[in-house]
C-alpha positions in Angstrom: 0.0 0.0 0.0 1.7 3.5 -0.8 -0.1 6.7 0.1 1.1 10.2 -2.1 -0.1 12.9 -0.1 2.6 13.7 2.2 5.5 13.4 -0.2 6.0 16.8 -2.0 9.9 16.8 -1.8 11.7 13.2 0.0 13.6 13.6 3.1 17.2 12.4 2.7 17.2 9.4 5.1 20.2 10.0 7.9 23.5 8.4 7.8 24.1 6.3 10.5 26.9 7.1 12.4 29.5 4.3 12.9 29.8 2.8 16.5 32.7 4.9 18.6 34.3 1.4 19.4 35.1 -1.5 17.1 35.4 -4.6 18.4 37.5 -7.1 16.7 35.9 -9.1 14.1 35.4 -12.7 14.8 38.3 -15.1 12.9 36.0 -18.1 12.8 34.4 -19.3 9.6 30.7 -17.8 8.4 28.4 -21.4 8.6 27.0 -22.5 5.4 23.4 -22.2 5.1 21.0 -23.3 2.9 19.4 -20.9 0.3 21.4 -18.3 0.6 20.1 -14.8 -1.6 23.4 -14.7 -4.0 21.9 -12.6 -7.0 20.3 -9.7 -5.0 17.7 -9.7 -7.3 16.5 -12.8 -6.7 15.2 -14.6 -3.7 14.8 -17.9 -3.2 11.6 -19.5 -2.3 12.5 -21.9 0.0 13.3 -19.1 3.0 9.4 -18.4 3.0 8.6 -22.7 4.0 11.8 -24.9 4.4 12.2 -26.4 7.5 15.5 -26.1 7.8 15.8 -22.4 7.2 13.1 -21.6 9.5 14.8 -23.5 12.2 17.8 -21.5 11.8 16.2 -18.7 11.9 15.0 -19.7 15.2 18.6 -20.7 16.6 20.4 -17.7 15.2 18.1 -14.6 13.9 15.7 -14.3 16.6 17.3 -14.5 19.6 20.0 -12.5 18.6 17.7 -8.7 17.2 16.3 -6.7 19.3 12.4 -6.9 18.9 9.7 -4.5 20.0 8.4 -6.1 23.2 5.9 -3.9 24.5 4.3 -0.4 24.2 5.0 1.5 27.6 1.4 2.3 27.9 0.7 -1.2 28.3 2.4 -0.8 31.9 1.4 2.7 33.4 1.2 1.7 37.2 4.3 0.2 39.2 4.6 -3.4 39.5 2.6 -3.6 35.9 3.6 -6.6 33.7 2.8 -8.3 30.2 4.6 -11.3 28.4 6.4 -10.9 25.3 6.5 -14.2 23.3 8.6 -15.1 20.3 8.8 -18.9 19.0 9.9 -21.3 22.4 10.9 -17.7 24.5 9.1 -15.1 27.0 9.9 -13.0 28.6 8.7 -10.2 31.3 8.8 -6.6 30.9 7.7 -4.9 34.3 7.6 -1.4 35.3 9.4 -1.2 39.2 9.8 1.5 41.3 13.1 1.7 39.7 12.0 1.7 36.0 11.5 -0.9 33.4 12.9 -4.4 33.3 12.5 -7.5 31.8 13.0 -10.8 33.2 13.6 -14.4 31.5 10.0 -16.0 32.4 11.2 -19.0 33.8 11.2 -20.0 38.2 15.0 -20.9 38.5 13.7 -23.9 40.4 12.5 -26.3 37.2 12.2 -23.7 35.1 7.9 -23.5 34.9 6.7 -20.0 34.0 6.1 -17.6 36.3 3.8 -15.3 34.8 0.8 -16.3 32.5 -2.2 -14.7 31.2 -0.7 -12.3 29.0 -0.7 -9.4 31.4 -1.2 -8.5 35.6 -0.3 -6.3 38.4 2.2 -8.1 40.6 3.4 -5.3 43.6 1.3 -6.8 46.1 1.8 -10.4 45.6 4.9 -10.5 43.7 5.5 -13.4 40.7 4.4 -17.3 42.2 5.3 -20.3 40.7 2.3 -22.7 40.2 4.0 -25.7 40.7 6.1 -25.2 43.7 5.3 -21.9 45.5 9.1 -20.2 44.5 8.2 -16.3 44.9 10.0 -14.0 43.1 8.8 -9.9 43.6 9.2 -7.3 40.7 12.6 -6.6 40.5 13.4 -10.5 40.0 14.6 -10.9 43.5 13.7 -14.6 44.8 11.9 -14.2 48.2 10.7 -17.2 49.2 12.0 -21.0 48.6 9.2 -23.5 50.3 11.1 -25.8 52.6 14.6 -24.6 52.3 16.2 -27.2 54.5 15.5 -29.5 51.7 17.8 -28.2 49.5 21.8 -28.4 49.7 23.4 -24.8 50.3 25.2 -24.9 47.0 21.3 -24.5 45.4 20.3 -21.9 46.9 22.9 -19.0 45.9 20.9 -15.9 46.5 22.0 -14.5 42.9 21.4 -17.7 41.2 17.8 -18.0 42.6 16.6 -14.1 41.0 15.1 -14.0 37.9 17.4 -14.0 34.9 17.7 -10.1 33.6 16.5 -9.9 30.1 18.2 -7.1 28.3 15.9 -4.5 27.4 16.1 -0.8 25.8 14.1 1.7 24.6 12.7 3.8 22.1 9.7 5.6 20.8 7.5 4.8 23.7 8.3 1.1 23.5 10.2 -1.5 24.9 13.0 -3.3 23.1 14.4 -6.5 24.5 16.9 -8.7 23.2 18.0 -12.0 24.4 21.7 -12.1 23.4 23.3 -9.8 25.9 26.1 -9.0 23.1 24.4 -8.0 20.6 25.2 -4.2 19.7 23.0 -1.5 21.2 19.4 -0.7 20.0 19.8 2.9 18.1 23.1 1.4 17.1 20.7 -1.0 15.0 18.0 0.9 14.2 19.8 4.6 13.7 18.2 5.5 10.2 14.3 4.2 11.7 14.9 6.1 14.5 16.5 9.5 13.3 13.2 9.8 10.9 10.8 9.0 13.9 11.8 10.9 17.0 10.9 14.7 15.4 7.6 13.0 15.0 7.1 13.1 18.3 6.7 8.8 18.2 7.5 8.2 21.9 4.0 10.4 22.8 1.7 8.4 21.1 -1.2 6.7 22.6 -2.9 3.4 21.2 -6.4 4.2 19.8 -7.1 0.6 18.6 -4.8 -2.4 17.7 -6.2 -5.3 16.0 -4.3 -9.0 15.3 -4.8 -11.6 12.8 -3.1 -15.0 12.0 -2.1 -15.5 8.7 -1.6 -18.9 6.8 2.0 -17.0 5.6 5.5 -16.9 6.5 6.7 -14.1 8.6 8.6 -12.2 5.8 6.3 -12.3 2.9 3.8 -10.7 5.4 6.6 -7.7 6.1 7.1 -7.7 2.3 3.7 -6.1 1.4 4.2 -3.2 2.9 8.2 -2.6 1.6 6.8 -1.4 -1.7 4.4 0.6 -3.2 4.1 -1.5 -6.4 1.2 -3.5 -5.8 -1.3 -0.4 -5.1 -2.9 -0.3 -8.6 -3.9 -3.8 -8.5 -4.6 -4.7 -4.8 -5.7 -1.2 -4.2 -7.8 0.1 -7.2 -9.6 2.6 -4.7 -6.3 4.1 -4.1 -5.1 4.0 -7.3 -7.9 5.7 -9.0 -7.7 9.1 -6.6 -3.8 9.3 -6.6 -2.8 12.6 -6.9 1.0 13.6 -8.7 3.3 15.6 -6.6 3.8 17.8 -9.5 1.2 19.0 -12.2 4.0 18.0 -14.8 4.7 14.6 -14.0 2.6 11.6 -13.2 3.8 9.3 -10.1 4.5 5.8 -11.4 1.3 4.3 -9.9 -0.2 6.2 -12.8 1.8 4.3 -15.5 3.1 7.4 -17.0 -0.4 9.0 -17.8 -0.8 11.9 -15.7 -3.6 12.9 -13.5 -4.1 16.5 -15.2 -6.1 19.0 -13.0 -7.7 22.3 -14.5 -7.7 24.2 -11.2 -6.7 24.3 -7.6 -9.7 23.7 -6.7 -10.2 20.4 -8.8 -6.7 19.5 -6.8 -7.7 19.9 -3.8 -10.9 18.6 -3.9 -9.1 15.0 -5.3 -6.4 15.0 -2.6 -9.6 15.6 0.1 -11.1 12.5 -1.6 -7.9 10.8 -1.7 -7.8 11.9 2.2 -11.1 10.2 2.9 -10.0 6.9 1.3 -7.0 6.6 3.2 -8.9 7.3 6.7 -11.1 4.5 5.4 -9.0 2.2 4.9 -6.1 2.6 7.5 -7.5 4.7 10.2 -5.0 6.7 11.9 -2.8 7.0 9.1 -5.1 9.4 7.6 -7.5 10.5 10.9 -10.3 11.5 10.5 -9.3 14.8 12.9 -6.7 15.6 9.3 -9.5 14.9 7.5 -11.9 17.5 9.2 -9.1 20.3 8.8 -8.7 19.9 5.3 -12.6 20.4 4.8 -13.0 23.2 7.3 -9.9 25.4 5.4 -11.0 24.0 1.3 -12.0 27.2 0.3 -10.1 29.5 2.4 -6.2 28.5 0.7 -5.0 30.9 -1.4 -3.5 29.1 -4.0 -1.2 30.4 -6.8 -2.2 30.2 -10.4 0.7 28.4 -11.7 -0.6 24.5 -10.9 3.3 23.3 -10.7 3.0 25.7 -7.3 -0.2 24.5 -6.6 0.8 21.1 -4.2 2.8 22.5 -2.1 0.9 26.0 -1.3 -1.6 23.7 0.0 0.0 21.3 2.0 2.4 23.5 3.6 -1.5 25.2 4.4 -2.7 22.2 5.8 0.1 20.9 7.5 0.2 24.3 9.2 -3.4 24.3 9.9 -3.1 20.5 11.6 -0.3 21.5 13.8 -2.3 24.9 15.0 -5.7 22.8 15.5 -3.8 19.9 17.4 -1.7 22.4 19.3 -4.8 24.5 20.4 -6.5 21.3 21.8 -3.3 20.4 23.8 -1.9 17.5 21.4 2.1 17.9 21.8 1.8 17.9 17.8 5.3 19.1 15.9 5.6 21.7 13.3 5.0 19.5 10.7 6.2 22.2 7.9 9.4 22.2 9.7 9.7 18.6 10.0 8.9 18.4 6.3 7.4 14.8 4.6 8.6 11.4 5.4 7.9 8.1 3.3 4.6 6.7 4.5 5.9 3.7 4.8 8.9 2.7 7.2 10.4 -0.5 8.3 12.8 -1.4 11.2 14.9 -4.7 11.4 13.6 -7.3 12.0 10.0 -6.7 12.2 8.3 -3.3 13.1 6.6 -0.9 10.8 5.7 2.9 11.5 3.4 4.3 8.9 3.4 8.4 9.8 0.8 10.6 8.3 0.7 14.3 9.9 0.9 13.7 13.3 -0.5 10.5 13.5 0.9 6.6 12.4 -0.4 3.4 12.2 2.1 0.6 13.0 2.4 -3.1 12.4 4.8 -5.9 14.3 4.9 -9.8 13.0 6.1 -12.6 14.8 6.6 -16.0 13.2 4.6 -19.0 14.9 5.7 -21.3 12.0 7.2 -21.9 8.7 4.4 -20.4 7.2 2.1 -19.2 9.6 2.8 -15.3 11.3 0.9 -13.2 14.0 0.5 -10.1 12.0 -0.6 -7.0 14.8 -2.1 -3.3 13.7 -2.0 -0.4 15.9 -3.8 2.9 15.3 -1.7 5.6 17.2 -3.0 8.5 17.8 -1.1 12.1 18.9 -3.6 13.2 22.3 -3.6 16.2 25.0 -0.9 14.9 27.1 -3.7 15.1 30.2 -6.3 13.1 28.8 -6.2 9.7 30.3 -6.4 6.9 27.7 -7.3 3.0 29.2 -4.6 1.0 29.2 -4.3 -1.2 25.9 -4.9 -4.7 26.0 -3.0 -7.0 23.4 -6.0 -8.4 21.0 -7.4 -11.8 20.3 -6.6 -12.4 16.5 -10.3 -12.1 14.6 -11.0 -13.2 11.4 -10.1 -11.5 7.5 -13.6 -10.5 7.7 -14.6 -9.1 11.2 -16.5 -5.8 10.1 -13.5 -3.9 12.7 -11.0 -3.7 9.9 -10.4 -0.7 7.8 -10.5 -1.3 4.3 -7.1 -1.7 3.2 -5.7 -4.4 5.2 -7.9 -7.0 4.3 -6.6 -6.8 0.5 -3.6 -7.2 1.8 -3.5 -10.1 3.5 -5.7 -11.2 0.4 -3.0 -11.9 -1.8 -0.8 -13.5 1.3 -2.5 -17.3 1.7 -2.4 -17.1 -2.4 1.3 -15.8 -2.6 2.4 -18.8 0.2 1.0 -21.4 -1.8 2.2 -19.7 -4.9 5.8 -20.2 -4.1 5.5 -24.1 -3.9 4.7 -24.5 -7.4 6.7 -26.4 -9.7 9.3 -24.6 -11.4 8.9 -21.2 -9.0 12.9 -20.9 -7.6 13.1 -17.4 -7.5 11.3 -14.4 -6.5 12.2 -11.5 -9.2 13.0 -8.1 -7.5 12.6 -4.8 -9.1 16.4 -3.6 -8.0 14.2 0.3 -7.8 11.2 -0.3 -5.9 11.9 -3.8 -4.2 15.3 -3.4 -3.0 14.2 -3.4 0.6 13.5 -6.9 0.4 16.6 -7.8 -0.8 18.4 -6.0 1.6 16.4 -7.3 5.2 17.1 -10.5 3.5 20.5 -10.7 2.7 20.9 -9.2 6.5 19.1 -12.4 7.7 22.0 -14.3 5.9 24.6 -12.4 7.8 22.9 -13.6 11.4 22.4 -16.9 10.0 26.2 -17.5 8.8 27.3 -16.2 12.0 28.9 -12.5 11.1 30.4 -9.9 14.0 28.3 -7.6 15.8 29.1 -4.8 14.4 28.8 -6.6 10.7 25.3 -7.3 11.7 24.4 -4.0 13.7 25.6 -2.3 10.0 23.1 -4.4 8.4 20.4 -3.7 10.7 21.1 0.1 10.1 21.2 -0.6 6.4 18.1 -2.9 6.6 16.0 -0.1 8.1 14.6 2.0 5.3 11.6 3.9 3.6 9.2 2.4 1.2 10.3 2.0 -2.1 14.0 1.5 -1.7 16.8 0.5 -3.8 19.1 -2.6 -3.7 21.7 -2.0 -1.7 25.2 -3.4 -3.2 26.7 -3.8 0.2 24.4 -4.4 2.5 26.5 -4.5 5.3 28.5 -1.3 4.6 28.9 0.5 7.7 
């Protein structure tokens, strides 16, 4: 899905800057995987339902990136907890009275979980095991052993009995944990996401809904929907039809080189309005329905210049400024979103978050793998409100069905073409996905970075190819992926 209403002139993406220390790289030899992506331009099939390569990436990818565990909001009151699962793993992210941690979910008596239900309060009674009575109270301390004497001295090392420490960072209002301890930093890995994000104001917003759905579909096709806008004019005809040009002279290419011609500012406006209702239809907060209501209330009051080549930007430096007034007014810590100019509407971070920023508002998306080719695709609506307003506490969502009536418009052709595109890619005589090396490059590049966890490369190899993996819709292949 691609969205042209924000993009009048495209933000250079930030360099990442290279970590301050360098570590020595590893001497020993890169392991040889199977299916390895050796022409960037093509992909082979097998990653998205072999076996083998999903179990790999369960031993070496995903324990070893940093993954967006929680949303802070989820735990607002001290001793406030929820579970973050990934594959065999959980883990606990807690706010104390000394700030947010996360724990390995696991008694260090025979290792039964500790925590269950998804989510809980625990600074009264602390974390209970079920099976033995081991209490542990929220900053992983062990408090209680049931019949100590029974137990040799040796097995009851006070350090030893505490919950293991999960490491945990953050950013953007959530939490990031990752279970390999030396793995590079967070915003060492995710520089370039982060750098476009935090003038956004990212870490101050609020969930307004967030919806989940399985999906008969490996984890990466799902992410690789939204890495490129060249599939709007046939899965999204409604968006296609009403997409406006940046420029009066040239057509975008969902147009197919025929441009949208307009005979007035007027007859502009009113299509990028319509074009403005469509998106809030089909993605929610992406385009809210608050953006929407400014751009009505000021339609006939722009001034806009004769020349039609002038004509897009006059009006959305108008509306931009009229959005950040309106949101400001009402208490919303909105940005000056003139002076923090357009972003791509679509933005990925390594290994498998989304932010999709519209004025002031995003939607987001996170995927977890639960299977070779089955995925836990998530949707929040996030919403900029007056920092007073109390908001209740969001509640991670039983998956629903392609066809609860609670979906905006566009996801649903989305994940349309998924369950077709999985059993696509076993037919006989498919190797090779074929990449545009213009507008697909970012799946090439995530990709190609999976390889480099999977053979075993350095830390700051990978953190480089995290950086590099992070990047706006629409992206070229990257010849070295890994270039820091």
């Amino acid at each position: 899905m691609r969205c042209w209403m924000n993009v009048i002139a495209k933000q250079a993406r930030p360099k990442a800057k290279p970590a301050k220390k360098a570590r020595a790289k590893s001497s020993a030899p890169l392991r040889q995987i199977p299916f390895k992506v050796t022409d960037p331009e093509r992909i082979p099939v097998q990653r998205y339902y072999d076996q083998e390569f999903y179990d790999l990436e369960c031993k070496y990818l995903w324990p070893k990136v940093w993954q967006m565990a929680a949303r802070l909001e989820e735990i607002p009151q001290v001793g406030d907890w929820v579970e973050y699962k990934i594959l065999d793993k959980s883990a606990i992210v807690i706010r104390t009275k000394s700030g947010v941690k996360a724990f390995h979910n696991a008694c260090r008596h025979r290792g039964v979980e500790v925590a269950s239900g998804g989510h809980g309060n625990c600074a009264t009674t602390g974390f209970i095991c079920p099976f033995h009575g081991w209490r542990y109270d929220m900053e992983g301390k062990n408090t209680f052993v049931f019949n100590r004497q029974i137990f040799s001295p040796a097995q009851l090392d006070q350090a030893e009995l505490n919950l293991k420490p999960c490491r945990i960072e953050f950013w953007g209002g959530c939490a990031f944990i990752n279970f390999d301890d030396d793995a590079a930093p967070l915003l060492e890995c995710i520089k370039p996401f982060a750098d476009m994000h935090d003038p956004r104001a990212v870490d101050k917003l609020k969930v307004e809904w967030w919806y989940s759905t399985i999906l008969p579909t490996n984890w990466k096709l799902a992410m690789e929907a939204f890495m490129e806008g060249y599939h709007t004019m046939r899965t999204h005809p409604q968006l296609h039809k009403v997409s406006v040009p940046v420029n009066n002279k040239q057509a975008l290419d969902v147009n197919e080189g025929r441009p949208r011609k307009f005979a007035s500012g007027k007859e502009f406006v009113d299509a990028y309005i319509e074009l403005m209702k469509i998106m809030n239809a089909g993605m929610g907060s992406m385009t809210h329905a608050s953006d929407v209501a400014v751009a009505e209330a000021i339609r006939d009051e722009v001034v806009l210049p004769e020349d039609m080549n002038d004509v897009p930007g006059a009006w959305m430096f108008a509306l931009n400024d009229e959005i950040t007034k309106r949101a400001r007014a009402r208490g919303v810590p909105m940005p000056d979103l003139n002076e923090i100019g357009p972003v791509a509407p679509d933005n990925y971070c390594f290994p498998h978050y989304f932010l999709l920023p519209q004025y002031g508002n995003m939607c987001s998306y996170r995927i977890r793998p639960l299977g070779p080719e089955t995925c836990l695709f998530e949707i929040y609506s996030l919403i900029l409100y007056p920092e007073d307003e109390e908001r209740p506490v969001p509640r991670a969502p039983e998956p629903m069905g392609l066809d609860d009536p609670r979906w905006p418009d566009i996801p649903p052709q989305d994940y349309g073409n998924l369950p077709r595109q999985q059993l696509g890619l076993h037919a006989e005589g498919f190797d090779y996905m074929r990449l545009s090396r213009d507008k697909e490059g970012s799946i090439s590049n995530y990709q190609r970075v999976i390889d480099g966890f999977l053979e075993g490369r350095d830390r700051e190899t990978l953190a480089a190819g995290a950086r590099n993996a992070c990047a706006e819709l629409d992206s070229p292949i990257m010849k070295d992926v890994f270039k820091p």
